[in-house]
Phi, psi and omega in degrees: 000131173312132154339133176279122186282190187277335151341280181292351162267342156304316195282309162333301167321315214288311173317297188303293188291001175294321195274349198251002181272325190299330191278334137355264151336311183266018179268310141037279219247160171301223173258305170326298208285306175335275204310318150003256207319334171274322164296347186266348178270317217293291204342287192279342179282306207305302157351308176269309187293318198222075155304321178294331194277295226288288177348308162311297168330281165327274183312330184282298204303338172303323179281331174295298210247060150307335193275353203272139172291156224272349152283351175289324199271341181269014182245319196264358172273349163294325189270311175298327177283323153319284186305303181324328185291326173301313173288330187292327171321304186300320172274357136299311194270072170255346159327296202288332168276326189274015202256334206242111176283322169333316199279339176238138138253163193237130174324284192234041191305324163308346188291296207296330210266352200278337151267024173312297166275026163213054173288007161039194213280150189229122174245127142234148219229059191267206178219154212281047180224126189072229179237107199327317178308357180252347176328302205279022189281306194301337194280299158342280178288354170264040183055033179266004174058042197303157175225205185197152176243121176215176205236105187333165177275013247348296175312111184280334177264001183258341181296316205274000197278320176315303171298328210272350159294343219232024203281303207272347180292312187231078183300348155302351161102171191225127193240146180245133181252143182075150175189153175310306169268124185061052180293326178298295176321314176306326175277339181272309183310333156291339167263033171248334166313270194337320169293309175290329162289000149284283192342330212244349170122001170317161167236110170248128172255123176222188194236124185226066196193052150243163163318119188222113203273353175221044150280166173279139190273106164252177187268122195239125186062000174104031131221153180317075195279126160287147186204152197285131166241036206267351175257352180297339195300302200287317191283013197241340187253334184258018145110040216261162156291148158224141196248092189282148195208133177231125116328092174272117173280131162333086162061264191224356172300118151325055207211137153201170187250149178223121175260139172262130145205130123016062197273154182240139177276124154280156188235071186254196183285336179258100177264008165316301207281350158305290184334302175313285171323319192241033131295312191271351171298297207289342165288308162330301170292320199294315171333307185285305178329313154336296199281022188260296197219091201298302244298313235254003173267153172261109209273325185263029170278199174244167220195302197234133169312000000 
């Protein structure tokens, strides 16, 4: 990576203290009234500020709900800029959710705890839904020491501010993907870390229910997506469980819920076709999961080419 100049490392600064006055700020008020108060500006704000993501929106929930009118779709992408308002808030605070376990519950925890003491190497696998970042609590609180793949920052000083929020969700450290200069090489070095760390009995978390221009095309609402396969990839060669996870917010609350389900890999001589199959399984539950609760997905990422 190229030297940073002092131009661009002033600005760099300048950006981190612009971020730690706003969380300054979002510190203020209790957790509730905060997260409030931020869904009701993302709601009305967001939109105006950013017409192409909100377009996206509109259009992605068109290819998921064509029967839904085209006002039923602007109510649950109106609702989705709400839930976002919340996680930026929550992901400033997350000190303050994790100090209270009260605030997650795991759903079908029996599924998960029954492998508690011998859970050997771990892909978990949530979706962009409530607030994704707790997807991974349950692997956190069974002591698995979880580690997570997420996509770095350009700012090295808002980056390094980011991990170090998120040091207790994922005491396994955090690998970082993408970058301004030579993001493909970064992402291929990063997918050779993940692999020796599930190898080694690592538990990794990543989020899988984006646009991937060199993922596998499986059908997500009945068309085609390309979507990332690096952990159906990984947990197929080194022998790992994979664990899909959603995270559901309580209403309007900083209160949620985590459902487990199992995905089973098949293991024949073809492994392309495995790898496939149990892509379009695991695109199958996120559908449905979607369709539970649209409000709670993020409709303005990109999804489909």
């Amino acid at each position: 990576m190229k030297p940073i100049s002092f131009v661009r490392d002033f600005q760099f600064r300048l950006e981190y203290i612009a971020l730690r006055a706003v969380v300054a700020v979002a510190h203020l008020l209790p957790l509730e009234w905060a997260t409030a108060a931020s869904a009701w500006t993302w709601r009305r704000l967001a939109p105006v500020i950013n017409p192409k993501r909100h377009q996206r929106a509109l259009a992605n929930l068109e290819v998921a709900f064509p029967e839904k009118s085209a006002e039923e779709r602007a109510a649950i992408a109106a609702a989705h800029w709400e839930n976002l308002g919340r996680i930026m808030i929550e992901t400033m605070r997350l000190d303050n959710i994790l100090a209270d376990p009260g605030r997650i519950e795991i759903r079908n925890s029996q599924v998960f705890l029954r492998y508690r003491d011998k859970l050997g190497p771990i892909v978990g696998i949530s979706l962009h839904m409530g607030n994704w970042e707790l997807a991974i609590w349950p692997l956190t609180v069974a002591e698995a020491s979880p580690a997570a793949v997420y996509r770095s920052v350009n700012n090295p000083y808002v980056d390094r501010y980011l991990r170090d929020q998120r040091r207790n969700l994922y005491p396994g450290g955090l690998f970082g993907r993408g970058s301004v200069e030579g993001e493909h090489g970064e992402s291929q070095k990063t997918a050779r870390v993940i692999m020796d760390y599930v190898r080694r009995g690592g538990r990794l978390g990543m989020v899988c229910d984006l646009y991937d221009r060199t993922g596998i095309p499986v059908d997500f609402f009945g068309r085609p997506a390309r979507t990332q396969a690096i952990g159906v990839m990984i947990a197929r060669r080194v022998g790992a469980r994979i664990w899909l996870a959603r995270c559901v917010r309580k209403g309007t609350s900083s209160r949620f819920w985590i459902e487990l389900r199992e995905l089973r890999i098949p293991r024949t001589e073809d492994q392309s076709a495995d790898i496939r199959a149990a892509m379009t399984e695991m695109q199958r539950v996120f559908e449905t999961w979607v369709s539970e609760y649209p409000e709670q997905w993020m409709w303005s990422n990109r999804r489909w080419s």
